[in-house]
mmCIF file of the C-alpha atoms, coordinates in Angstrom:
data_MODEL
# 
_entry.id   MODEL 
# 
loop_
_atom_site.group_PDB 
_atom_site.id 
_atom_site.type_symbol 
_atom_site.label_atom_id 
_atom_site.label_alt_id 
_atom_site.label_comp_id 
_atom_site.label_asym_id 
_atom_site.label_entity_id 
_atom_site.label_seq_id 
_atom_site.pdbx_PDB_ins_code 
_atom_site.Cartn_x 
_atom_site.Cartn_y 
_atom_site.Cartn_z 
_atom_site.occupancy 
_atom_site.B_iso_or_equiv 
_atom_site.pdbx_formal_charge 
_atom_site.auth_seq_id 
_atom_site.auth_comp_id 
_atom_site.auth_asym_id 
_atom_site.auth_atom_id 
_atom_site.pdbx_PDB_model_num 
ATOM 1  C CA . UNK A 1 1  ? 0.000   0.000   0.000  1.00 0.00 ? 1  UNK A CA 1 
ATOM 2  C CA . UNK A 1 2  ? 1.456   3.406   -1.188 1.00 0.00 ? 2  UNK A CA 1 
ATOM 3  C CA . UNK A 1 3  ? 0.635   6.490   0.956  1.00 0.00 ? 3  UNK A CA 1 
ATOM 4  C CA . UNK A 1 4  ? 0.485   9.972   -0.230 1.00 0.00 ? 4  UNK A CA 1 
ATOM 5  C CA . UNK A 1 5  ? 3.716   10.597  0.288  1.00 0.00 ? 5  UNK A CA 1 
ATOM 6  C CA . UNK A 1 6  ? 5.242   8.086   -1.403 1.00 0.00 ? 6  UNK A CA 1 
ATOM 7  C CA . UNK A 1 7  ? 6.065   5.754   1.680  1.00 0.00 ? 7  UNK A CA 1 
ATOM 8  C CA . UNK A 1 8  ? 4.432   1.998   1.331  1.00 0.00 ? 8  UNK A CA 1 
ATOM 9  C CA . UNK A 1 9  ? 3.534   -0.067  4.295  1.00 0.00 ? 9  UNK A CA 1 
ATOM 10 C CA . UNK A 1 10 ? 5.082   -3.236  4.658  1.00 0.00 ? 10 UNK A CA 1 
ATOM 11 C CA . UNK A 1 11 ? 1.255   -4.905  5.442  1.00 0.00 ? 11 UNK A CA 1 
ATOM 12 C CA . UNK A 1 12 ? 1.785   -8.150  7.498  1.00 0.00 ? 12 UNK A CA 1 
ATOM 13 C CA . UNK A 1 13 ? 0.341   -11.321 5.640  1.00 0.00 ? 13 UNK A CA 1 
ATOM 14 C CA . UNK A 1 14 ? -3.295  -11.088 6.320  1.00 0.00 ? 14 UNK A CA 1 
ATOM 15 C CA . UNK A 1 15 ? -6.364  -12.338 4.024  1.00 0.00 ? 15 UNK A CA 1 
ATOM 16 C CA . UNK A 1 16 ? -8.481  -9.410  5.082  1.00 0.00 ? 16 UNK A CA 1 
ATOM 17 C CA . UNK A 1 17 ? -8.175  -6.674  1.519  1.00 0.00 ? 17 UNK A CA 1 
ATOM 18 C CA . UNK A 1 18 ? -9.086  -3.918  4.469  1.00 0.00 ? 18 UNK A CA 1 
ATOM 19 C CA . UNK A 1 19 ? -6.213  -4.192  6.772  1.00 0.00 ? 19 UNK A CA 1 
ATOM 20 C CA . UNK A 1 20 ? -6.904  -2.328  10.295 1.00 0.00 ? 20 UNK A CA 1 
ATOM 21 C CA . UNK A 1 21 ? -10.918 -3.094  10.012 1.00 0.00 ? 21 UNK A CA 1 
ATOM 22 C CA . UNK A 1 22 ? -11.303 -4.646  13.090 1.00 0.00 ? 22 UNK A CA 1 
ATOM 23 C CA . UNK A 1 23 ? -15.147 -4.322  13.928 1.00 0.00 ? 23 UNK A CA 1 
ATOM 24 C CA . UNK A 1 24 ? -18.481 -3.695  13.049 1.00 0.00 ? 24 UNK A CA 1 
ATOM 25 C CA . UNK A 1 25 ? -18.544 -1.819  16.513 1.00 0.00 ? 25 UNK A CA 1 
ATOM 26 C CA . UNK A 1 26 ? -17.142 -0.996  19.180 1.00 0.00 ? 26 UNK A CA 1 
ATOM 27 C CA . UNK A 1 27 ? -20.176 -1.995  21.652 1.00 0.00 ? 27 UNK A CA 1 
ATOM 28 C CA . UNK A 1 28 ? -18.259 -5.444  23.415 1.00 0.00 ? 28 UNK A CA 1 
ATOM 29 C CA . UNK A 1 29 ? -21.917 -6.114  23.381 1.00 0.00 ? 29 UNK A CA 1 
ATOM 30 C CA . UNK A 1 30 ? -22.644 -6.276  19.983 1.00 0.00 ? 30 UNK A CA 1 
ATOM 31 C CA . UNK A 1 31 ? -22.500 -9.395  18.165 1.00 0.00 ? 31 UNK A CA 1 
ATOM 32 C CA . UNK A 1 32 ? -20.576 -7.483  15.564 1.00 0.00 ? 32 UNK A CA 1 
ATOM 33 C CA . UNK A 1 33 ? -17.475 -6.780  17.960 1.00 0.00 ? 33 UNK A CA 1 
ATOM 34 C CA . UNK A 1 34 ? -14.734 -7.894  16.848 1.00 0.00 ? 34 UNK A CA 1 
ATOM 35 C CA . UNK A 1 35 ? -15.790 -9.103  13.599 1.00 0.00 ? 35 UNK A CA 1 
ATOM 36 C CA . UNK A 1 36 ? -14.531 -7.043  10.553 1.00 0.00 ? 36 UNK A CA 1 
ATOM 37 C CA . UNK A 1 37 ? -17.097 -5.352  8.473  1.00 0.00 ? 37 UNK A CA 1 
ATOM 38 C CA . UNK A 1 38 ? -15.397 -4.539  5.326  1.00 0.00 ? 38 UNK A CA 1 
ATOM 39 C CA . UNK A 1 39 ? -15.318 -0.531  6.685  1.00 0.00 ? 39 UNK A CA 1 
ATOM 40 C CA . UNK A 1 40 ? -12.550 1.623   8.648  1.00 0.00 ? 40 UNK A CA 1 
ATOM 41 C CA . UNK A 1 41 ? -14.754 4.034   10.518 1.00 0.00 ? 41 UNK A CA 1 
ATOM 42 C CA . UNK A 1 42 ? -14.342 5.310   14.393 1.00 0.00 ? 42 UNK A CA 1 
ATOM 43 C CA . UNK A 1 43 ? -15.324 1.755   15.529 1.00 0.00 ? 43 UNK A CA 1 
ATOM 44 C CA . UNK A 1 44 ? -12.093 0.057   14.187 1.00 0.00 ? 44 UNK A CA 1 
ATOM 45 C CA . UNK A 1 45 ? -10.864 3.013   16.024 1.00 0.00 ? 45 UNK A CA 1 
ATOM 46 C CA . UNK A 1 46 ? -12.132 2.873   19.389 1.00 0.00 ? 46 UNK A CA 1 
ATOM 47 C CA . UNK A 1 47 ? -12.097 -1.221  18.985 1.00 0.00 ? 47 UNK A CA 1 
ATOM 48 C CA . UNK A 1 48 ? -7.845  -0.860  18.544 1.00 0.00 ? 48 UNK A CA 1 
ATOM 49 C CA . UNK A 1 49 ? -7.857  2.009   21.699 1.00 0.00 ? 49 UNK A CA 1 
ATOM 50 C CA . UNK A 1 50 ? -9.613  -0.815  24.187 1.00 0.00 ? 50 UNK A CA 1 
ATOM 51 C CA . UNK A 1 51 ? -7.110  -3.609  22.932 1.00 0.00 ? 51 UNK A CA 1 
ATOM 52 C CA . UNK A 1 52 ? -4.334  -1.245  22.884 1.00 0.00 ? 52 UNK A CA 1 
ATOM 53 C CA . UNK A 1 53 ? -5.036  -0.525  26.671 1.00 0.00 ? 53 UNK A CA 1 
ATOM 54 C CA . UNK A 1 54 ? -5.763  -3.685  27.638 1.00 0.00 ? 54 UNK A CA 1 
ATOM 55 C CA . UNK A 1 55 ? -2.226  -4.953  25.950 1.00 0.00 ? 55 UNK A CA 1 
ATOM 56 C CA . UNK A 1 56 ? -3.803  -7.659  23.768 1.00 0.00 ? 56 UNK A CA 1 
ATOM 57 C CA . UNK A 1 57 ? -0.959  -8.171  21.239 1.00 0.00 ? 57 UNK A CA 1 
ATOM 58 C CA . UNK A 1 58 ? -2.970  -10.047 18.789 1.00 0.00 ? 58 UNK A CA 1 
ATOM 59 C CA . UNK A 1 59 ? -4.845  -6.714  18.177 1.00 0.00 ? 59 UNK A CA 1 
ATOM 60 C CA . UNK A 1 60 ? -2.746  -4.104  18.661 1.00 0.00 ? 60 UNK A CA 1 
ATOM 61 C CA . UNK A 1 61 ? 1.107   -5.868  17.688 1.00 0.00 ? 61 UNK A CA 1 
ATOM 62 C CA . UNK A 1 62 ? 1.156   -4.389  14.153 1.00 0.00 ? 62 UNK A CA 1 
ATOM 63 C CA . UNK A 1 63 ? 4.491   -3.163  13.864 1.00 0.00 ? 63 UNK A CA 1 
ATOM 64 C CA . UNK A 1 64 ? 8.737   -2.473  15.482 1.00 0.00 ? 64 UNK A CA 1 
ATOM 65 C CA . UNK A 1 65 ? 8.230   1.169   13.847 1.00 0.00 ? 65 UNK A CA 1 
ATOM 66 C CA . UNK A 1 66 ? 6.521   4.267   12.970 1.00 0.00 ? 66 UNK A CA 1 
ATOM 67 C CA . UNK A 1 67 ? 9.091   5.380   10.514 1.00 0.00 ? 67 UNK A CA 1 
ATOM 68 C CA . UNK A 1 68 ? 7.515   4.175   7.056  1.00 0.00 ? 68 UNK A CA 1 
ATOM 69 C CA . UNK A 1 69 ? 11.498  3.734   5.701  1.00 0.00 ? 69 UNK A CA 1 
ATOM 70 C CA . UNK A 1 70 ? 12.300  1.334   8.136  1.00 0.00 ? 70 UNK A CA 1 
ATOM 71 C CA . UNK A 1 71 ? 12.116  -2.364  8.082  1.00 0.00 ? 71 UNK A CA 1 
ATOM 72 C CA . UNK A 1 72 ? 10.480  -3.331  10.732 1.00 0.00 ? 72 UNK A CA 1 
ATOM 73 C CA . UNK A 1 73 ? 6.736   -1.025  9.529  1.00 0.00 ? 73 UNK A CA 1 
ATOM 74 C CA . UNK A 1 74 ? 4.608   -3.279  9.352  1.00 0.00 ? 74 UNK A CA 1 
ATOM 75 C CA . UNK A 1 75 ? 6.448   -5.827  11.090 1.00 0.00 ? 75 UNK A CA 1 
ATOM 76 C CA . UNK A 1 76 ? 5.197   -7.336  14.705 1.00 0.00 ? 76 UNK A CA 1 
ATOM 77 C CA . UNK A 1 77 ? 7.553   -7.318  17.392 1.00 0.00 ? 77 UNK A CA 1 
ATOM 78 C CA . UNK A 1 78 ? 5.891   -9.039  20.613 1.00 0.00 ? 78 UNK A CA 1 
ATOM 79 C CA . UNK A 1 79 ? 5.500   -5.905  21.814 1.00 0.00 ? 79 UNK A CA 1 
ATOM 80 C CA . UNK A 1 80 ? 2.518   -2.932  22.052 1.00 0.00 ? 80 UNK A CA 1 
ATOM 81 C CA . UNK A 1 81 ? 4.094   0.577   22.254 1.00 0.00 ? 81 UNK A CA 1 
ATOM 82 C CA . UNK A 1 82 ? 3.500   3.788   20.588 1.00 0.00 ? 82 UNK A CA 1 
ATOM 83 C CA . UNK A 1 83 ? 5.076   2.336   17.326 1.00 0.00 ? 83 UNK A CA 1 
ATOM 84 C CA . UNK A 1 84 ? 1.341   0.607   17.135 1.00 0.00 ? 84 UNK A CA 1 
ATOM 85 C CA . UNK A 1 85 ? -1.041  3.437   17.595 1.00 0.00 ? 85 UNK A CA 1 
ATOM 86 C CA . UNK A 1 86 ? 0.837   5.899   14.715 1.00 0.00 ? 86 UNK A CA 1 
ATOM 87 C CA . UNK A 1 87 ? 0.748   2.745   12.293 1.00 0.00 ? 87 UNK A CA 1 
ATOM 88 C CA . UNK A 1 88 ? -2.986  1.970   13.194 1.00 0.00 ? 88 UNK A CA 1 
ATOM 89 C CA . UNK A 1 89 ? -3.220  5.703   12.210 1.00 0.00 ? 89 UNK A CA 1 
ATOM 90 C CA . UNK A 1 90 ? -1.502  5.422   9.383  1.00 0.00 ? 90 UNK A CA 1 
ATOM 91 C CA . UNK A 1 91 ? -3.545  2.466   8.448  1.00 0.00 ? 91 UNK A CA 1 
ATOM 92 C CA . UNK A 1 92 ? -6.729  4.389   9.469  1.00 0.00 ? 92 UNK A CA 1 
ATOM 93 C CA . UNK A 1 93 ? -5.773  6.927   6.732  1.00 0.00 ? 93 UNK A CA 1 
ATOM 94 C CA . UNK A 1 94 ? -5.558  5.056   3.780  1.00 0.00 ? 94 UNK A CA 1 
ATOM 95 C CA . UNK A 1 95 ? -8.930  3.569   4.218  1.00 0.00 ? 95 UNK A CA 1 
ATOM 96 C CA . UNK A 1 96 ? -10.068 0.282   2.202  1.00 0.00 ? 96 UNK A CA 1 
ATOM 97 C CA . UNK A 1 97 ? -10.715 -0.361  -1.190 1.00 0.00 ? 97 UNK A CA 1 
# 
């Protein structure tokens, strides 16, 4: 994936075309938490803040950095750190196809 600026994101293998939709809400109550819905909208966001907080690293381990040039964008590394929120932003930005 290309952004704007010329920088591409190194997307980790995953089947889903719409990398970073997470949910179809972000109610833990609704049967569509947690289940991707084809759309990036605030509930993919708010659905990545809760896992982010509550450190689950199969949600929220996306990448070792926020700098597009380097390697490890795109790359999990066991870890959840501010690296993960600016590349679910940067993911939130380019939106789906």
């Amino acid at each position: 994936v290309v952004l704007e600026a010329g920088f591409s994101i190194n997307k980790p293998v995953s089947l889903d075309p719409c990398y970073g939709d997470f949910t179809g809400s972000s109610d833990p109550a609704d049967p569509a938490y947690g289940v991707p819905d084809g759309l990036k909208d605030s509930a993919d966001f708010f659905y990545f803040l809760d896992h982010f907080v509550a450190g689950d690293l199969a949600v929220c381990d996306l990448t070792g950095s926020s700098d597009p040039n380097d390697p490890r964008y795109g790359v999990p590394d066991g870890t959840i750190e501010a690296h993960d929120f600016f590349y679910m932003l940067d993911l939130f930005a380019i939106g789906c196809p």
